[in-house]
N, C-alpha and C positions, 0 to 999 in steps of 0.2 A: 441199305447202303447209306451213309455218313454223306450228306451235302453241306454247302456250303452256304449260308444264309447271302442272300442279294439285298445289299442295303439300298432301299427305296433310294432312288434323286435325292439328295440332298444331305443324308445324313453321314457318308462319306466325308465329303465336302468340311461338316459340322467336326466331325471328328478329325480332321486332318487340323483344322482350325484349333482344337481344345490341345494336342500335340503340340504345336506352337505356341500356345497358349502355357502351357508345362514348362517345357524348354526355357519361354520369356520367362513365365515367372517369379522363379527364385530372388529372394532380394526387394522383390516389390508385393507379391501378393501375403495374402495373410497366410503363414504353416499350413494351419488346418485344412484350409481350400485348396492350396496346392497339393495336400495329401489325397483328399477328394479324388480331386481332378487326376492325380496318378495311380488312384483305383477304379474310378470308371471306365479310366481309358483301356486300363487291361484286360477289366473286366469285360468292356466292350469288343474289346481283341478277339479275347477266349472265347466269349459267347459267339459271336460272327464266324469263328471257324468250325463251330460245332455243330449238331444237325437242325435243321430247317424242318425238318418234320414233324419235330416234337415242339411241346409246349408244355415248359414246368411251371406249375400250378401247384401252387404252397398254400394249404388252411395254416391259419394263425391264430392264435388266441391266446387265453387268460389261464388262468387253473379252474377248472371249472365249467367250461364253455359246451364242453360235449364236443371237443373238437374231435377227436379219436373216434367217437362213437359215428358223427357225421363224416370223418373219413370211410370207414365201414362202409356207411348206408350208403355211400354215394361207387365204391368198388363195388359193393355187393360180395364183399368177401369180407371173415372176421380177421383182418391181419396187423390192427393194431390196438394193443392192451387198453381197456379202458379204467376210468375211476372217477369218484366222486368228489372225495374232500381231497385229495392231495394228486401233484403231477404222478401220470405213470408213463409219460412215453420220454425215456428220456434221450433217444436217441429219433431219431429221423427215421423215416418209416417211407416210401416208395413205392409205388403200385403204379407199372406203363401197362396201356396200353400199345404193343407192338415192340418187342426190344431188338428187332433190326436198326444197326446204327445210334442205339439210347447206349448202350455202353460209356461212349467217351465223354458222354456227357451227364452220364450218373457219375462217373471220375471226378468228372470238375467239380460237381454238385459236394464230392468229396461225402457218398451215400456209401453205406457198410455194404457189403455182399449178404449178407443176412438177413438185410433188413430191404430187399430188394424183392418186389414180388409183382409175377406179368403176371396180366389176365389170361385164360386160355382160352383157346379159339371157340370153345363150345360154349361161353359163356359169352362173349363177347357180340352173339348173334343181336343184334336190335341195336348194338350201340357202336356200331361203324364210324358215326359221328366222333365217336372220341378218341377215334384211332391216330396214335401222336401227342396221346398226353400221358405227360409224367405227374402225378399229382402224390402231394410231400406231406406227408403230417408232421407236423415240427414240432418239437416242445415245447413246453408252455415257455411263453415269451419274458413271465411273470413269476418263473422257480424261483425257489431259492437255490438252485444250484447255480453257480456260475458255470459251469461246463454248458449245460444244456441251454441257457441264456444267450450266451455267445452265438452259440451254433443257430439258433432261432432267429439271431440279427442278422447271421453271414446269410442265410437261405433266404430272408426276407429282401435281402438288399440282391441274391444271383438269379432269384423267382422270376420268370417271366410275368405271371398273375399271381394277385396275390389276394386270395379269401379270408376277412377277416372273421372268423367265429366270436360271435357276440352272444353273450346270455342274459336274458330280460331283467337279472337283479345289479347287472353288474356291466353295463351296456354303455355307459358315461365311467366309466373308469378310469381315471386319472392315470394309472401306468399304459394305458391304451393309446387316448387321447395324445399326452404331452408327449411319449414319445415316437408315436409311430402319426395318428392322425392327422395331423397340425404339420407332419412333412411331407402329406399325399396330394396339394393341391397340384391340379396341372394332370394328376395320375392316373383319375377317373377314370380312362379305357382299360386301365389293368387292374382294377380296385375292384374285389367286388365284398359287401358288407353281408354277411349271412348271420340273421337275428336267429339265432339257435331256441328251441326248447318253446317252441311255439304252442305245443300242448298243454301246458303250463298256466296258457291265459286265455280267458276269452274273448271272442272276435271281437268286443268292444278293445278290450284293454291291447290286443293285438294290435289292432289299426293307431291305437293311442299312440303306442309306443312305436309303430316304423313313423307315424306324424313326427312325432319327437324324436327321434333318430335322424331322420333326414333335414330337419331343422339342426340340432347340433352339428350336423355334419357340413352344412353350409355354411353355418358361421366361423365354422375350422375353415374353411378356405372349400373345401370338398364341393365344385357349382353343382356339379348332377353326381352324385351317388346314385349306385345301385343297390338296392336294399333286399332281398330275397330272405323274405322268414321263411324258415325250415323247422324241422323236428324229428330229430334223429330215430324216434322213439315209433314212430307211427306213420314217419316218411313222407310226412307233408312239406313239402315243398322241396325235396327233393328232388324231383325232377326237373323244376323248375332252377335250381343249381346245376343240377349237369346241363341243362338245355344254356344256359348262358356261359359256363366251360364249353361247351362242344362249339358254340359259334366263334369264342376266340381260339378253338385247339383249328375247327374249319378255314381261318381264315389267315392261318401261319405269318399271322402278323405282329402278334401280343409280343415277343422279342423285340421286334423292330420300334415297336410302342412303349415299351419302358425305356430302354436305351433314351428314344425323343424327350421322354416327358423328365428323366436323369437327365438329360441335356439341358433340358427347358429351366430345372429349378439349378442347375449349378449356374446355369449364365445369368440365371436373375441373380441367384447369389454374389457374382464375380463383378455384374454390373451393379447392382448395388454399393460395392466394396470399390470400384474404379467405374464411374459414370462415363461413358463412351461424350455425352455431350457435344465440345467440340474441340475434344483431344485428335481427332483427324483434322482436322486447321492448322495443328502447329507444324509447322514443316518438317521434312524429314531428314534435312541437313541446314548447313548456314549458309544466310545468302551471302552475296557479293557485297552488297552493301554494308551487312554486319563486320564482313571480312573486312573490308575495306577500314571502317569504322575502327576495328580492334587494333588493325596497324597502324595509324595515326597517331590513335591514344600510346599503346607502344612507344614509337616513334619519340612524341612528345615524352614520353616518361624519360627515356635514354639520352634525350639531349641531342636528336639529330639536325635540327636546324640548329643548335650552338654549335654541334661541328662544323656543318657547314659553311656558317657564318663565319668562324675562326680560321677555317682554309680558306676561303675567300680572302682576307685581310691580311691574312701570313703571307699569302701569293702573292699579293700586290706589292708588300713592303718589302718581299724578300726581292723582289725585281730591281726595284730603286739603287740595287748594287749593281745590277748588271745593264738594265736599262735606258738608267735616266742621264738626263745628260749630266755629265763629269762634273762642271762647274757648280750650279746647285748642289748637287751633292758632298764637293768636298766643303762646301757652307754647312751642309747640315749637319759635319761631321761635328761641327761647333756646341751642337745642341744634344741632347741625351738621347740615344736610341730609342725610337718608341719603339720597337721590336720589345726591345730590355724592359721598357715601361709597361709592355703589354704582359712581360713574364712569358713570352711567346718564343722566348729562344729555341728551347728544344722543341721541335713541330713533333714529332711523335711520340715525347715524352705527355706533351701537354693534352694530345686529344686523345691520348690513353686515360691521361687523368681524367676527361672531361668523363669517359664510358665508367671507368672505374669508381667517380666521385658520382652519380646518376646512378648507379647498379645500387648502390649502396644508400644515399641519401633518399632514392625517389622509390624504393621496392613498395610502396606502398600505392604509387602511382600504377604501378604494375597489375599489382591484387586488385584495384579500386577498377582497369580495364577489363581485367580478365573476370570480375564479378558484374558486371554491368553488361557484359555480354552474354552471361547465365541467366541473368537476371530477364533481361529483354526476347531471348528465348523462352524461358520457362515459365514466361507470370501466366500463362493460362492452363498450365499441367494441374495436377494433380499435385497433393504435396511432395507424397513419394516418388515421383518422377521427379519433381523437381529438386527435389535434396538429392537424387541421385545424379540431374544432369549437372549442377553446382560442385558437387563432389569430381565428378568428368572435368570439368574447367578446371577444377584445383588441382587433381590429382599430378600436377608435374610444377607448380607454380614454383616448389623452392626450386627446382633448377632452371627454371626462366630469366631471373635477372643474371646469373653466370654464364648461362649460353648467350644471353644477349654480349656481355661485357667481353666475352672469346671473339665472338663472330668480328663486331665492329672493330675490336682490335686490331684484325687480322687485316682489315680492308683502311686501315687509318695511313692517308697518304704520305708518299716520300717528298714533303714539300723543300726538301735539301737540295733535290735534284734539281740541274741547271738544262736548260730546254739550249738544244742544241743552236735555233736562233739570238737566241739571248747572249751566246758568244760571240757569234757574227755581229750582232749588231752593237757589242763593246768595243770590238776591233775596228768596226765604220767609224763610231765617236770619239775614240782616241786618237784615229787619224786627223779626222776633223779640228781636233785639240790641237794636233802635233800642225796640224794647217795655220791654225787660229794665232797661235805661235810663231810659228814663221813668218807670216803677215804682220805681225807687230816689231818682230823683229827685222824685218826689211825695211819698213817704213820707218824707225828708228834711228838704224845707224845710217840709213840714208840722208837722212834730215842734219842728224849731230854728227856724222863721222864720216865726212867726204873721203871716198879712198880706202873705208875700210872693207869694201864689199867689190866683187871684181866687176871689173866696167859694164858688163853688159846688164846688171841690178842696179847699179848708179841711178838716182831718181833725180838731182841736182841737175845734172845736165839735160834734164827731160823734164820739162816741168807739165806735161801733157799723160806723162804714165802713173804722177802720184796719185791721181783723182780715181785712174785704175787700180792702181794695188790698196788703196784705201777701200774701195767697194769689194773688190775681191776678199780681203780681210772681213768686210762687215760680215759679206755673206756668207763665209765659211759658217761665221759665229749664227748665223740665222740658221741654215741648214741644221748646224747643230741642235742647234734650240725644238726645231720642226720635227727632229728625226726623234728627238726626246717626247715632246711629244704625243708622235704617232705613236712611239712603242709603248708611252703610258696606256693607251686607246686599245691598242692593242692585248695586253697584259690584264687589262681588266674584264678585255671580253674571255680573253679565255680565264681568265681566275675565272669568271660567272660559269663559265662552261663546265668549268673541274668541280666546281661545289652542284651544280644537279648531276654531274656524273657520280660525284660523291654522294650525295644522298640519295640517287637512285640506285644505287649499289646500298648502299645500307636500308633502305628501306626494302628490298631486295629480301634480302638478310634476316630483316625483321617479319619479314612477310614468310620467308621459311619456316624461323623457330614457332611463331605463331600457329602456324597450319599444322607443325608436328607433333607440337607438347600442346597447344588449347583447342584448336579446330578439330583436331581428328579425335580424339577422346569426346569431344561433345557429342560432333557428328555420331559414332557410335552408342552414344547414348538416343540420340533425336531417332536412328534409324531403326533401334528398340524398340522404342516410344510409339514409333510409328508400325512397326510389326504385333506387336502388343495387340492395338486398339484396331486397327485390321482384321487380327484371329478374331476377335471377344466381338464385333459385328459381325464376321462371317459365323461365330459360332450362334449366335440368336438369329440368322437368317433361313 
């Protein structure tokens, strides 16, 4: 029956992390590792749903090695072709131990039906021990056929163990070496070195050559090799190969074990390539402060305290029609509008210009924020992160200063409009005028024109009421003066009022576009950033 492999604590975890690690990837890791990393993980897949009871165990070697001949001696059946000077096995060769539930996993193994051969019960008496192993003669790793080549890398790389057949002339082999030993560091529990043709030498030059063996193999990275001289020929040490097969076929871990140590050398790979260091420091969105920071600059670029500023000044001078007292006024009509002087006529034409001449003149004011913000995020990433979160900040910059220049537009005040007290209090000082008036004119023709005003306004005859209608006169003209004034006092607190209502509406504004087209492209970069180096710790943990 077909089980399901129980991934030890931890390596779940590990592989849930290198899946995210995939996903992130793209765009920041190097092709070739991301390719890696998307055949381990299936391969990991596949293997994990396949059976737990067996243990595939691959001899590998050279042309030459007596690999075929020690597949033999180690079945005890003659079931794969041997030869001397040139490859004979050119397909993959199989011998289980127990093929309950080895089917789907000879499938995967992608092994021929022909080339598939159980041991039988009757022979199998004494070696119970190896009951659950699949063990693979591969072709020489070193053909020249590229068929058989391939096939020898795909089984080396899906092999739960992997037995290297080494032969005493040819034991430092550079196609050995460079491309298989040099990437087993770390792999030790699934590696084992079998010094083939051991008959061949004597015990002197025997013991020479595993010295020498295991010293080359440490300087490969290899810290404990297992080294087992054999000899297909006369069966020495043979036994001594199955007895170290059967402990890991016993101990149905050797799957679980290559997967780790596959783990082990892609994360060193990937840390290598992006140093974890203290890429977990950089945040994983922007703060408040930066925020804060970005609209300002913004702000500043768009000319928001010049609006401001401008509707403050507009407000106040456009009041002076409606507010101030009469008499100043029709003096100043003397002198040249400073409205006219300020070019401030049109109020909505002119603080359109102000957004419209800022979008355009200052766009670099813009770039120069929105780069400074990238910038102050990124300086401790990695480069590729940070060319990626830099590219995040820009990705929308050319339509940052036309949404800005829409937005403000929209909110650019109706300083034309006349505040409903400001008519009331034209109609109080006109009166007051229409007062100020009458009193000059009572006192007048009372003085010069006896008889021209009806008796009970007569001041001649009273000479106790002039000193009256003279003060009353004065004071009309004082109230006037006082109400003008107050409504200056007034007029300017709220002009002050309508310019932070106005710029905190525009900065409002600015504070939107900013969050939409630069904060949220970042943040989704930072929050990558941050998922990235997350997996790539959980995956070395």
């Amino acid at each position: 029956m077909t089980t399901v492999t129980p991934p030890r604590p931890g390596l779940a975890p590990r592989l849930t992390a290198l899946s995210k690690l995939v996903e992130l990837g793209p765009g920041r890791l190097d092709p070739k590792l991301m390719a890696e990393a998307e055949s381990l993980l299936r391969r990991a897949g596949d293997r994990l749903k396949l059976s737990s009871e067996h243990t595939v165990v691959a001899l590998a070697g050279g042309t030459g090695s007596g690999k075929s001949s020690l597949f033999n001696a180690v079945s005890g059946l003659e079931l794969s072709p041997t030869g001397v000077r040139r490859p004979t096995t050119a397909r993959t060769h199989a011998c289980v131990w127990g093929l309950e539930g080895a089917a789907p996993l000879l499938d995967w193994l992608q092994i021929q039906w022909r080339h598939r051969f159980a041991r039988a019960s009757a022979l199998d008496k004494g070696e119970s021990q190896l009951h659950g192993l699949i063990l693979l003669d591969l072709p020489d790793h070193d053909s020249i056929r590229a068929l058989t080549d391939n096939e020898a890398d795909r089984l080396i790389g899906r092999a739960d163990l992997v037995v290297w057949v080494l032969d005493p002339q040819k034991y430092a082999d550079a196609s050995t070496h460079r491309r298989y030993v040099t990437e087993l560091a770390g792999h030790e529990a699934v590696t084992v070195f079998a010094l083939n043709q051991a008959d061949r030498l004597s015990p002197e030059e025997l013991a020479e050559l595993v010295i020498d063996l295991n010293d080359l193999l440490r300087r490969e990275g290899v810290e404990h090799p297992t080294v087992v001289p054999t000899s297909a020929v006369t069966g020495r040490g043979v036994e001594s190969l199955k007895s170290v097969i059967a402990a890991a076929v016993s101990r149905r871990r050797a799957a679980i074990q290559k997967l780790e140590a596959d783990l082990r050398k892609l994360e060193q790979r990937m840390s290598a390539a992006m140093p974890v260091g203290e890429a977990l420091a950089v945040p994983a969105a922007v703060d408040e402060a930066r925020k804060m920071g970005l609209v300002d600059a913004l702000c500043d670029a768009v000319g928001v305290p010049a609006v401001g500023e401008a509707m403050e000044n507009i407000y106040v001078e456009r009041s002076n029609r409606w507010v101030g007292w009469p008499y100043p006024r029709w003096v100043d009509r003397l002198r040249p509008d400073p409205i006219r002087a300020l070019r401030l006529e049109d109020v909505s034409d002119e603080i359109r210009g102000i957004a419209t001449g800022t979008v355009s003149a200052q766009a670099a004011e813009v770039t120069n924020a929105v780069q400074a913000l990238a910038e102050g995020l990124s300086g401790a990433m990695h480069p590729v992160w940070r060319s990626a979160v830099h590219h995040a900040a820009r990705s929308q910059l050319g339509k940052v200063p036309s949404a800005l220049t829409k937005d403000l537009t929209e909110v650019a005040p109706q300083l034309d409009r006349v505040p409903g007290w400001w008519r009331l209090l034209k109609v109080w000082q006109y009166a007051l005028v229409a007062a100020f008036g009458f009193g000059l004119l009572w006192i007048t023709l009372g003085l010069l024109a006896p008889g021209a005003l009806p008796p009970a306004l007569e001041l001649m005859g009273d000479t106790a009421a002039l000193p009256w209608a003279a003060l009353m006169t004065v004071s009309v003209l004082g109230m006037g003066a006082l109400s003008g004034i107050a409504s200056r006092n007034f007029v300017e607190l709220g002009a002050s009022r309508e310019r932070e209502r106005l710029e905190r509406e525009m900065r409002r504004r600015v504070a939107g576009i900013a969050e939409k087209m630069v904060v949220e492209p970042v943040e989704r970069e930072l929050a990558r950033h941050h998922a990235f180096y997350t997996a790539l710790r959980g995956l070395s943990s």
